[in-house]
Steps between C-alpha positions, in 0.01 A plus 500: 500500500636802425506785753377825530744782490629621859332167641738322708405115586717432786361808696145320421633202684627667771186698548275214542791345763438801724148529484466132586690543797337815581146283478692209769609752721165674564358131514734442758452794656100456526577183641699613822284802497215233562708292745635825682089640524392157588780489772387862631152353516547212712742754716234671580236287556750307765505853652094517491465180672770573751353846611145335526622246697655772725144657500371215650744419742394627824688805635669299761589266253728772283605647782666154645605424135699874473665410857643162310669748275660652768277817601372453826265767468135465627148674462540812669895521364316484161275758561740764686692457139136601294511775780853639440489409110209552245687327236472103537746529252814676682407291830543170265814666398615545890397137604758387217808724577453440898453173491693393178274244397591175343335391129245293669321361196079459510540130299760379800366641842199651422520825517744778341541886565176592302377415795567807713329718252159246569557527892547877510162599243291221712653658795382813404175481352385284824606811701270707261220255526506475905480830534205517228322283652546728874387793260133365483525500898488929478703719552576496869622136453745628196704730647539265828645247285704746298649631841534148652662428167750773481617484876587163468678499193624855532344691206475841558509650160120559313669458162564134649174442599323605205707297266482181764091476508409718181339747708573897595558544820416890562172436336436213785615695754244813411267227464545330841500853693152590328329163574629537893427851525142423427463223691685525786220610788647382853844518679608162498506527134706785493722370659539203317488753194765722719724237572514324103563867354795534722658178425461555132608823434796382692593269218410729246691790507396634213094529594611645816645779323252544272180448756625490863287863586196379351472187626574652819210766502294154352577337854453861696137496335406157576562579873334833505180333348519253775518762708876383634609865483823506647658277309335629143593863650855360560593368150400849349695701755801218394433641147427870545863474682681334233337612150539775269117464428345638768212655374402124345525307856313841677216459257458154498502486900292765490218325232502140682383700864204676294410101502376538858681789694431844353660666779836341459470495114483870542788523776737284238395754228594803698847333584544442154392846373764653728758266400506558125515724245152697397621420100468128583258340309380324841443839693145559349451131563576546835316831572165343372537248763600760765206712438199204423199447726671799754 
């Protein structure tokens, strides 16, 4: 046959040679593409069934299974980590560089690292759930258990409590002093009442500083209205003494005695009117009280 000008037959030959092994390549490249995907699959479905089985594993179960490894951490070590740490990630991370775990391997002793991160997000969304279910009890009941809680584990920090149980704490709080302002009606109750408030503003700082004076002058009015003066008459002389609102703690001392004593509502008013300035948005306040039903 005679060939075509500029046509070169060896080049032919050598063209098909390339693409042929071009076309066995790429078959044997889909084939350990296959076996590498196939591979990946059954990886991870041995890591499904090994995280379900740590699902159903009771709690004391992982937790004896983790101490095998060498971490003889238990419940409440688990949970002062969720406390201190919001990522379960970076306290997996710790357990592994403190205790320098060894490759335990799921197939030969039945469990494995993975099983840390199980523990610590069962760990944690029980904690969530408990204190759910003391959520549907009222309020009252919540913030007992959320004090109880934090003096026994030492959290004193609302940004830890809030991310622990889901929940904001300063809206609680406002919460729980409505509900027992309107409730409360006899002494042993404020006391009780007296008594909590103390003990939890002691472990949160930050309330007290925010709240202290008016959940002071909340307790004050409680034991005017029961008519326990002196002590009610006590907490806002405490306050008048140590405040740079004055005109706030005059007026509201003055309001709760227009409850049922007139004549010392007016007395409280006539202190306060000499003790602050006539520019104070309080003083008119104050003035109408001095001068009603006289």
């Amino acid at each position: 046959m005679k060939q075509k000008e500029g046509y070169d037959e060896s080049k032919r030959k050598e063209t098909i040679k390339e693409t042929e092994k071009r076309e066995s390549e790429d078959s044997k490249n889909t084939e350990r593409n296959k076996e590498t995907k196939t591979e990946k699959d059954n990886k991870s479905d041995k890591v499904s069934d090994k995280i379900n089985q740590y699902q159903y594993l009771s709690l004391t179960t992982c937790i004896q299974m983790a101490q095998a490894m060498g971490v003889p951490y238990t419940y409440g070590d688990y949970m002062t980590l969720l406390i201190q740490e919001e990522s379960i990630e970076q306290i997996v991370k710790k357990i592994n560089k403190e205790f320098e775990l060894k490759p335990y391997t799921f197939e030969e002793y039945g469990y494995d690292k993975d099983l840390f991160t199980v523990l610590l997000k069962r760990i944690q969304k029980t904690l969530q759930s408990d204190f759910s279910n003391v959520y549907n009890q009222g309020i009252v009941e919540v913030m007992k258990q959320i004090k109880d809680f934090s003096k026994k584990h030492n959290v004193n920090i609302i940004d830890q409590i809030n991310s622990l149980f889901k929940v904001d704490l300063l809206s609680l709080w406002k919460q729980f002093k409505n509900t027992c302002y309107q409730n409360i009606k006899d002494l042993d109750q404020i006391v009780k009442y007296e008594n909590f408030v103390f003990e939890f503003l002691s472990i949160f700082k930050e309330i007290y500083k925010i709240d202290s004076s008016n959940i002071l002058m909340d307790i004050a009015d409680l034991y005017i209205l029961c008519h326990e003066n002196e002590k009610g008459d006590r907490y806002y002389s405490y306050l008048i003494q140590n405040t740079d609102k004055k005109e706030n703690c005059y007026l509201r001392w003055a309001t709760i005695y227009c409850e049922n004593d007139m004549d010392m509502a007016r007395t409280i008013a006539k202190k306060g009117l000499s003790a602050i300035s006539s520019s104070s948005e309080k003083y008119s306040s104050l003035l109408e009280i001095l001068v009603r039903n006289s």
